[in-house]
Residue, then its C-alpha position, 0 to 999 in steps of 0.5 A: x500500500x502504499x495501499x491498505x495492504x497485508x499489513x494494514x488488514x491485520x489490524x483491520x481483521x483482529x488477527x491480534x489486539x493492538x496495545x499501546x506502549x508508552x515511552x519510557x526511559x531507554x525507549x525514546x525515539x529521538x529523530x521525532x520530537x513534539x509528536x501530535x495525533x491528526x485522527x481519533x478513531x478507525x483505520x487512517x493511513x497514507x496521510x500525506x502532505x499538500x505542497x505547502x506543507x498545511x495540508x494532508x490527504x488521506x484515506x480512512x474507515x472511520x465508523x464515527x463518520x458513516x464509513x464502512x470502508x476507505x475513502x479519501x480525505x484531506x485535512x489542515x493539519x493545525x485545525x486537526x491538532x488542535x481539535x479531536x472533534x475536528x472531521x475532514x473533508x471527504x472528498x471522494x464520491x462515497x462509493x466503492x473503495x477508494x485508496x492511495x491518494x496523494x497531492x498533485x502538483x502546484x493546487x491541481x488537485x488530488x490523485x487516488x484510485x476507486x472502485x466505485x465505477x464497479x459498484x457503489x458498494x464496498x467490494x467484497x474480497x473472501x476469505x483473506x486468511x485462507x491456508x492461514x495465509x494473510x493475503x490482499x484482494x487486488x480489485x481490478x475495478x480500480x481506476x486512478x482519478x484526479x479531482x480538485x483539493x474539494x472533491x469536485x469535477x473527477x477525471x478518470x486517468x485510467x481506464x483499465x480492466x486491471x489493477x491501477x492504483x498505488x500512485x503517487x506524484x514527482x515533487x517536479x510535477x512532471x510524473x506519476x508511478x503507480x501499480x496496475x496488472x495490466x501487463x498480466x503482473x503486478x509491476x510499476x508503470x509511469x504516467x503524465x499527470x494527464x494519464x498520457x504517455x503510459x511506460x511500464x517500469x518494472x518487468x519481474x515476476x513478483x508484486x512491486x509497488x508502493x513506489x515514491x520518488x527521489x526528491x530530485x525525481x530520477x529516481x523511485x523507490x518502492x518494494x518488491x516480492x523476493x522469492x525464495x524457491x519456484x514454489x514460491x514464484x508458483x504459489x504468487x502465480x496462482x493467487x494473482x490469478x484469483x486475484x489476490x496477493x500474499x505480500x509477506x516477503x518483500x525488500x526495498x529496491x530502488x531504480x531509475x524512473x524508466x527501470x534502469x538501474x535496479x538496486x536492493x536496498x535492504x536484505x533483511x527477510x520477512x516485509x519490508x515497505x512503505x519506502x520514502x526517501x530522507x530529503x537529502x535523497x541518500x537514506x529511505x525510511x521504510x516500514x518493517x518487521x524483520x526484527x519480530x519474532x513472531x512477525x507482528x511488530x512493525x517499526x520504521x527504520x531508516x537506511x542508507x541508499x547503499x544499504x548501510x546504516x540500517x537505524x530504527x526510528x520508531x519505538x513505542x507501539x506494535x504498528x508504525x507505517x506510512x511515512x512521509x517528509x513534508x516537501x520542506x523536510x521538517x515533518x514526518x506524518x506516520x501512521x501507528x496505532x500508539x494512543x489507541x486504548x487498547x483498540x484496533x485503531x490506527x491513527x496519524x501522527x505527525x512530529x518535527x524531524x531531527x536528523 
């Protein structure tokens, strides 16, 4: 997910109770500072900034605000702080499913993906845990759309009987990457703000995704599935073809915007996502649980572009995921379900960074 994936439709199924911890002595997490909680209530996640920094666009399931499954929202993020009763902006059409959204260049707009045009319901996905696997529907009614920062005059910028989402925008406006299937896999394509000049930049079996881009936009990192036997390669083949996705082993790549150049970035086992690039361009923040016994402690870490330096930055919680820089590079918005009281809820967080 980027996308509600794996990850996030653990806590969204109860697979496990969700505790808070408390910092304490020795558990500090000293590259944030003065952290602030945006949402109070459901699953919110994916939140990220406006190019002026004020803002966030995101997704959520709130019950509180009628939702039975994800849409998008934006939200100014001094009223949120200041305010637990404060209720964004809906700004996708209530129908469907909705996901991945992110700011478009210069006040164009925003960009997410729906599925809305396959049905004003919430679409159905099965059983996810079949096998006691965790799997991840891709719906192939996804579509990307764009519309403006109020939710008003949507444009459809893809028009495919396959999976397109998971898009996110060049800080130089010039870009788009996202997901789709429409190649038969599920690998990264670029588009023209406009959803013109369609490229396919990935072409290895395997689910990669989530991807962003360098702050200089030449580069995107995103994750990608690694095998480790042909039973694996197999098992993925199948699942694709019913639709879904068992996103439990991944690593972090990077490569140049048009495929060039292909790098692991981490090694580390278990699921490694969520990648953002630090605003120097030469670490990545990223989401993992390769340090957890039993593989459900997620924490973000941050590494170098060449694979050194491996650092963790969160502590407090069992689910931190998400995160972002604003373009100025002085906050970071996350997801995590610290504060939550016990529940299942995932809320965003916002803090000062400090390198």
């Amino acid at each position: 997910m980027k996308s509600l994936n794996y990850f996030f439709s653990i806590i969204l199924l109860g697979l496990f109770p969700f505790t808070s911890f408390s910092q304490t002595e020795g558990n500090k997490e000293p590259h944030l500072k003065n952290i602030r909680q945006l949402t109070f209530g459901g699953d919110n996640a994916e939140a990220y900034f406006s190019p002026d920094n004020k803002s966030l666009v995101f997704q959520s399931n709130n019950p509180a605000w009628g939702l039975e499954c994800d849409h998008i929202f934006t939200m100014n993020i001094d009223s949120a702080a200041n305010n637990s009763s404060y209720k964004p902006r809906m700004i996708s059409n209530g129908e469907g499913r909705t996901t991945c959204s992110y700011f478009m260049p210069k006040g164009m707009g925003v960009i997410y993906a729906s599925t809305h045009e396959g049905g004003a319901g919430c679409p159905t996905h099965g059983d996810l845990r079949q096998g006691g696997r965790y799997l991840w529907p891709i719906f192939d009614t996804y579509n990307i759309y764009v519309t403006d920062a109020s939710g008003n005059n949507p444009r459809k910028l893809t028009d495919s009987k396959s999976y397109d989402a998971e898009a996110t925008v060049s800080p130089d406006g010039k870009m788009v990457v996202f997901t789709s299937t429409r190649s038969g896999d599920l690998e990264l394509w670029t588009m023209k703000p406009d959803g013109t000049n369609l490229k396919q930049v990935t072409n290895k079996l395997g689910y990669d995704g989530g991807a962003f881009f360098s702050p200089d936009s030449k580069k995107l990192v995103y994750r990608a599935s690694v095998f480790k036997n042909k039973e694996e390669e197999e098992e993925y083949k199948k699942l694709l073809k019913e639709g879904l996705v068992a996103p439990t082993n991944m690593e972090i790549f990077t490569c140049n915007v048009d495929g060039t150049d292909v790098k692991q970035i981490t090694n580390l086992g278990k699921a490694n996502w969520a990648p953002f690039y630090h605003p120097s361009g030469k670490k990545i923040l990223f989401s993992s649980n390769h340090h957890s016994t039993a593989g459900w402690e997620f924490q973000l870490f941050m590494v170098n572009t060449d694979g050194t330096g491996l650092e963790q930055v969160t502590n407090d919680s069992r689910f931190n995921a998400f995160p972002m820089f604003s373009p100025d590079g002085k906050q970071l918005v996350f997801s995590s379900n610290r504060n939550n009281q016990g529940t299942r809820d995932t809320n965003v967080f916002i803090a000062e960074w400090v390198d």
